[in-house]
C-alpha positions in Angstrom: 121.0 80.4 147.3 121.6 82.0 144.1 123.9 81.2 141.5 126.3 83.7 142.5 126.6 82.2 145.6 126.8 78.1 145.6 129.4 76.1 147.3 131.4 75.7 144.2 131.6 79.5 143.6 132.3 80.6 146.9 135.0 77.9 146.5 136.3 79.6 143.4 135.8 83.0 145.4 137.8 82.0 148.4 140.8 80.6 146.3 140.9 83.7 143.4 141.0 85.9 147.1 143.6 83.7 148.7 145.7 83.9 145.0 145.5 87.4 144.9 146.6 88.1 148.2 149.8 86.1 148.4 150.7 86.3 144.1 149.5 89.4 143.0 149.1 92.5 145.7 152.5 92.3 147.4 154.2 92.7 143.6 151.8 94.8 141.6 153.4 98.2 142.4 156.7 96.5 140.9 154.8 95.4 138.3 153.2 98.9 137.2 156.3 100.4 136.8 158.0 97.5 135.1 154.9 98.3 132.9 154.1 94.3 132.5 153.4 91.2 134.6 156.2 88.0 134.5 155.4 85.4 132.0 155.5 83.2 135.6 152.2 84.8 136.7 150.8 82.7 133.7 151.7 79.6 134.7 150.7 80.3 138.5 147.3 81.2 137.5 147.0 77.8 135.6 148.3 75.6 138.2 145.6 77.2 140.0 143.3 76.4 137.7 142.4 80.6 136.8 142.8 80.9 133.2 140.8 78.1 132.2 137.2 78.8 134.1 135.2 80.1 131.8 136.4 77.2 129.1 134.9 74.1 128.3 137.0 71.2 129.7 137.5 69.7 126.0 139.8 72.5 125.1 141.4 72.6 128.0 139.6 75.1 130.6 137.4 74.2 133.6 134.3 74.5 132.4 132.5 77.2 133.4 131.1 80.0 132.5 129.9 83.9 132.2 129.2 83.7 135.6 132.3 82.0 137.2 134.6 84.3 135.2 132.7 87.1 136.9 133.2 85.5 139.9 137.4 85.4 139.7 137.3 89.3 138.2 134.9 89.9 141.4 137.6 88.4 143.8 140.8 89.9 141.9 139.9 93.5 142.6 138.2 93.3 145.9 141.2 91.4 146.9 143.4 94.6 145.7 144.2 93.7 142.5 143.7 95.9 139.2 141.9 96.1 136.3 145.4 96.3 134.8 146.1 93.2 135.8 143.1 91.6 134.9 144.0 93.0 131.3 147.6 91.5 131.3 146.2 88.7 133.0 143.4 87.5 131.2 144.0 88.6 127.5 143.5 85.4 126.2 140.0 85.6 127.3 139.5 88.0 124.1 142.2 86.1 122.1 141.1 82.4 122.6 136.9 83.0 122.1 137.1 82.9 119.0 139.4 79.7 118.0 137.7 77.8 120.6 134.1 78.7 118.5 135.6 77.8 115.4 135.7 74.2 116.4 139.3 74.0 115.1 141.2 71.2 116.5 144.6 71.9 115.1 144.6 76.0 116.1 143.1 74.8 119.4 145.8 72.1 120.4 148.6 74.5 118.8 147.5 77.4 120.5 144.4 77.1 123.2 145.4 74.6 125.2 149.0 75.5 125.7 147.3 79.1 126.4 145.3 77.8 129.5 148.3 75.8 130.5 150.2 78.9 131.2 152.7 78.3 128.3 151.6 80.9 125.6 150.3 84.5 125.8 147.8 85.4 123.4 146.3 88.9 122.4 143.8 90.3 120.1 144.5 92.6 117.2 141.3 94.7 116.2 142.1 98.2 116.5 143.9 99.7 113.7 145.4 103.9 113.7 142.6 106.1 112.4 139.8 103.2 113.4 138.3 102.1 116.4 134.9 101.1 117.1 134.1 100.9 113.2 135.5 97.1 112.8 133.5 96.8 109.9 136.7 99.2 108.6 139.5 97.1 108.8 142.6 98.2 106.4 145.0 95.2 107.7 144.8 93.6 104.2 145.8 89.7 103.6 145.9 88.2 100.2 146.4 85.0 99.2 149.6 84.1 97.5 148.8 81.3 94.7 152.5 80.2 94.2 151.9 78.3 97.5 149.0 76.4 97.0 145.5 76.2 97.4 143.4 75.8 100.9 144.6 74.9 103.9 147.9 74.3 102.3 148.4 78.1 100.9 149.4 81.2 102.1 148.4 84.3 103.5 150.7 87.4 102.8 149.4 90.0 105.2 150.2 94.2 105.4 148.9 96.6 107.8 149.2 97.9 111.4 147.0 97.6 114.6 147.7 99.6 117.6 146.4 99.9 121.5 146.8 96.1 121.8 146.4 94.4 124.6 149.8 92.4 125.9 150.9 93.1 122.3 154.6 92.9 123.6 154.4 89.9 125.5 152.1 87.7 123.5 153.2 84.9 121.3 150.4 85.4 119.0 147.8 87.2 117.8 144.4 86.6 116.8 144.1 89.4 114.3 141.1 90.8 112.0 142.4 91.4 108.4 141.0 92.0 105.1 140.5 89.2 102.6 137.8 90.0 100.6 135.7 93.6 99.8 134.6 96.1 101.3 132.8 96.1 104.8 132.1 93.8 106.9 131.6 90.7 104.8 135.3 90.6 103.5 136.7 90.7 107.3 138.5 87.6 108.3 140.6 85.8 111.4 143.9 85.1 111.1 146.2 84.0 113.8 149.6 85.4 113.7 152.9 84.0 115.2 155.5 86.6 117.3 158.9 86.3 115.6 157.3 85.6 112.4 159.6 87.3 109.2 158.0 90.9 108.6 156.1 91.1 112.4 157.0 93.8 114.9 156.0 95.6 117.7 156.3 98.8 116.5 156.6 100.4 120.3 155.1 99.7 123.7 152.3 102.5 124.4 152.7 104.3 127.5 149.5 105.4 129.4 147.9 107.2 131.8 146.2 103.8 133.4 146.3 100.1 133.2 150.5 100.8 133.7 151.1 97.1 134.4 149.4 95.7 130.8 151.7 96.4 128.0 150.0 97.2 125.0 151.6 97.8 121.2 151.8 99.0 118.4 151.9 95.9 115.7 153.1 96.3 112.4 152.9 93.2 109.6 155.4 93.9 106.3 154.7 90.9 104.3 154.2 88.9 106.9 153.3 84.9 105.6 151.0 83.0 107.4 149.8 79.4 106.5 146.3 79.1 105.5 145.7 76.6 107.9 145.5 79.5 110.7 142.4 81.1 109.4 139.7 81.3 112.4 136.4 79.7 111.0 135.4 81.2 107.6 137.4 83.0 105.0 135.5 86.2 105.1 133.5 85.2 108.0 135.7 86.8 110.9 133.2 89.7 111.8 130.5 87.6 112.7 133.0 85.7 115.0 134.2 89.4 116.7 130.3 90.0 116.9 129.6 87.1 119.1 132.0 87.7 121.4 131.1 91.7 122.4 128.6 90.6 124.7 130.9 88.6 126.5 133.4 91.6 126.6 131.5 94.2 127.6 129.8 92.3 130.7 133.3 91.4 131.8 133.8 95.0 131.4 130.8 95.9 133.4 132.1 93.3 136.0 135.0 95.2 136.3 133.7 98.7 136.5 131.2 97.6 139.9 133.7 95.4 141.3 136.4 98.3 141.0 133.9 100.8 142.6 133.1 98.3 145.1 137.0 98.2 146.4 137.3 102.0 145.6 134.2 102.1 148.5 135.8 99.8 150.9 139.0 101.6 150.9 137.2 105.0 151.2 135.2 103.5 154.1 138.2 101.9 155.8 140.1 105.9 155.5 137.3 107.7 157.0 137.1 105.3 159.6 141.1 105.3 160.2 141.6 109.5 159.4 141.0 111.9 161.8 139.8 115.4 161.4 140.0 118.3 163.7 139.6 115.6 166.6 137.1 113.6 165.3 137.2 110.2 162.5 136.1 111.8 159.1 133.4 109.2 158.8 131.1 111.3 161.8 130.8 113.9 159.6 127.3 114.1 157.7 128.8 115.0 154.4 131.1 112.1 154.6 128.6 109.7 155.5 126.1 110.6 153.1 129.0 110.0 150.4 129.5 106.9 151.3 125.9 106.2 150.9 125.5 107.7 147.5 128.6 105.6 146.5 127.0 102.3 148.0 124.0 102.8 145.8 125.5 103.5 142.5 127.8 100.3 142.9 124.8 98.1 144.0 122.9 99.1 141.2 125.6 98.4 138.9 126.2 95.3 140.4 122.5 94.3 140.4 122.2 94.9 136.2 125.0 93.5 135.2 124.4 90.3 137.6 121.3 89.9 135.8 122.6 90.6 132.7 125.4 88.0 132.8 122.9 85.5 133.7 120.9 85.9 130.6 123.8 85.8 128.6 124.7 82.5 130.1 121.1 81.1 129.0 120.2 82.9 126.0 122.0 83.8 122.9 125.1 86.2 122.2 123.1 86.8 119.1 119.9 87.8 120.2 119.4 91.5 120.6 117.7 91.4 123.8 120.9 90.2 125.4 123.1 92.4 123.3 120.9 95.3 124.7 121.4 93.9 128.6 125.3 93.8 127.9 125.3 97.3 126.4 123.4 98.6 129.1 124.8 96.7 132.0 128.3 98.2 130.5 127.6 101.7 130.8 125.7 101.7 133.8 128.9 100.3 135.6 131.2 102.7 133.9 129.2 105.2 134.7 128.9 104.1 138.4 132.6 103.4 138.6 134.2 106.8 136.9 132.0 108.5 140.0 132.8 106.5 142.8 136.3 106.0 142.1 136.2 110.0 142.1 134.6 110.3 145.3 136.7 107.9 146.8 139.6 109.9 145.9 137.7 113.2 147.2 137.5 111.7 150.4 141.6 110.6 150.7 142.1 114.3 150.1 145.7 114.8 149.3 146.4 111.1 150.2 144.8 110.3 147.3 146.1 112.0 144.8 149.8 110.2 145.8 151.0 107.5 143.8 151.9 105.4 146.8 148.0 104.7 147.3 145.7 102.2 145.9 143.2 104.1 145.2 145.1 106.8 143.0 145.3 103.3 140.8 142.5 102.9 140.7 141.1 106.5 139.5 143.9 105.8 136.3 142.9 102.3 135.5 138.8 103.2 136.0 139.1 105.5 132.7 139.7 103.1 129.9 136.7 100.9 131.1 134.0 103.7 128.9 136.3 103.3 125.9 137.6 99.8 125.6 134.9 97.2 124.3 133.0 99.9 122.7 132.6 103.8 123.5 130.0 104.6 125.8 128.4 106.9 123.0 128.8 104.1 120.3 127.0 101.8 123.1 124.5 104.5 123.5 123.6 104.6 120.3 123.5 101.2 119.5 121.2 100.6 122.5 118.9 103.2 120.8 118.7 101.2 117.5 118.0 98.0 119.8 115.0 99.9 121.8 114.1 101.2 118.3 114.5 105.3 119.4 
């Protein structure tokens, strides 16, 4: 038995499966072009107890970890759900992290807990136009206003934009990276920031080629005031916070990209099984077969390093370089397996597969932001060079 595999996470397994199938794949076409999942799905998933499995119980989650987390994305998609909707879904596993880390029992009771309850949406604002990967960047600026006191008890008066955020028109609030002190990455901080606040809008919902039922935004903060109180961790300490929680981001990523190419294969499989050609099932022909096999390999060796990746991050460090090195390599592996066999899969569908009406032309669009988001692939590559010391 490994741990993949014991009773309580074939448990988990069996009920993210059974979920899916009844809440999530008769409505997700709706959903993508609605371009956004109901606020109801939220609370669903929490009864269930979904949102809440890779969070310690004190705060509100189930307790689990890396691995169980894995284990619900796993299910989703081989159950026919989305990446998408893992995105729209499961935001707040990008926007809570970082709260729950800071030990802060006031920003975890007003906004963590209610979170996993299915009552708030939370997002993450990082990206800013004209930056990406290069956090260590950040123009958002927020600057203390004096006039209101001192502490906890102050202000913050914040300026800036952020853009290609995740459920950035649905959230509630947003854990967002800002400036407070110099330049670089030591005068980065965490603030969370309230929807409806005076000076905060979504500038406009993005449209894009994949991921069509996750809304993402275009924030925008015009002297936007925010207590003090709703710093995360450290004034000026917010980058190592963002740090720490890559690794966790890019194996759920990975997770993703082989569980995606995993359900791509299936459906492939099941079509040349089903479709006939010039009298015979597509799947007796050699070419077809040997596809298949090429696309079974790539997904189980994707599988295979991120699996043992996400186990070391569960006992070691997020910190430690080794385990920063598995994550980046476990990601692009699996993106790399993914973009291919999602490709083939729609090779094989022929014309079929290139209609909107089937799965897989889903997942083909979706599969493409998985080598951008959570780091490039180049700007993994060449951090994994530094790391191996090339």
């Amino acid at each position: 038995m490994s741990a993949w595999d014991t009773p309580e996470r074939r448990a988990l397994r069996e009920m993210v499966t059974a979920f899916t199938e009844k809440e999530v794949v008769p409505h997700l076409p709706a959903w993508e072009n609605a371009c956004e999942v109901p606020r109801d799905l939220h609370r669903k998933a929490a009864e269930a107890g979904l949102l809440g499995v890779a969070f310690p119980e004190e705060v509100g989650g189930q307790g689990g970890d890396l691995i169980d987390s894995a284990i619900v994305s796993e299910a989703v998609l081989e159950a026919g759900g989305s990446t998408g909707l893992i995105a729209a879904l499961f935001t707040h596993g990008i926007a809570l992290p970082h709260i729950v880390a800071s030990g802060n029992a006031d920003l975890i009771d007003r906004y963590v807990r209610p979170t996993l309850a299915g009552e708030l949406i939370g997002s993450l604002g990082i990206t800013e136009p004209g930056g990406g990967s290069d956090v260590a960047n950040i123009r958002t600026k927020a600057v203390r206003d004096p006039s209101t006191g001192s502490g906890t008890e102050g202000e913050l008066v914040v300026n800036g934009a952020k853009t290609f955020i995740t459920s950035g028109v649905r959230a509630d609030f947003v854990t967002t990276a800002v400036r407070t002190g110099g330049e670089g990455y030591g005068g980065i901080s965490l603030v969370v920031i309230d929807k409806g606040a005076p000076g905060f809008t979504v500038a406009r919902p993005l449209k894009k080629m994949g991921w069509h039922c996750s809304d993402t935004a275009e924030l925008s903060f015009a002297d936007v005031r925010v207590p003090a109180g709703n710093v995360v961790g450290e004034i000026d300490g917010g980058f190592v916070l963002v740090m720490q929680q890559f690794v966790s981001e890019r194996l759920s990523l990975a997770v993703q990209a082989y569980s995606t190419a995993q359900r791509s294969l299936d459906l492939a499989v099941a079509y040349a099984r089903q479709r006939e050609t010039f009298g015979k099932p597509l799947i007796t022909r050699q070419v077809i077969r040997h596809k298949l096999v090429d696309m079974h390999r790539r997904t189980a060796a994707a599988r295979a390093l991120t699996r043992q990746a996400v186990e070391r991050a569960v006992a070691g460090d997020a910190t430690d370089p080794a385990v920063i090195l598995d994550a980046v390599l476990a990601k692009n592996q699996s993106v790399e397996a993914c973009e291919w066999v999602v490709s083939e899969a729609v090779q094989i569908f022929g014309g079929m597969g290139y209609m909107r009406e089937s799965e897989i032309d889903r997942h083909y669009r979706d599969a493409r932001i998985l080598g951008i988001g959570g780091g490039a692939t180049e700007v993994l590559n060449d951090l994994a060079a530094k790391l191996l010391g090339f």
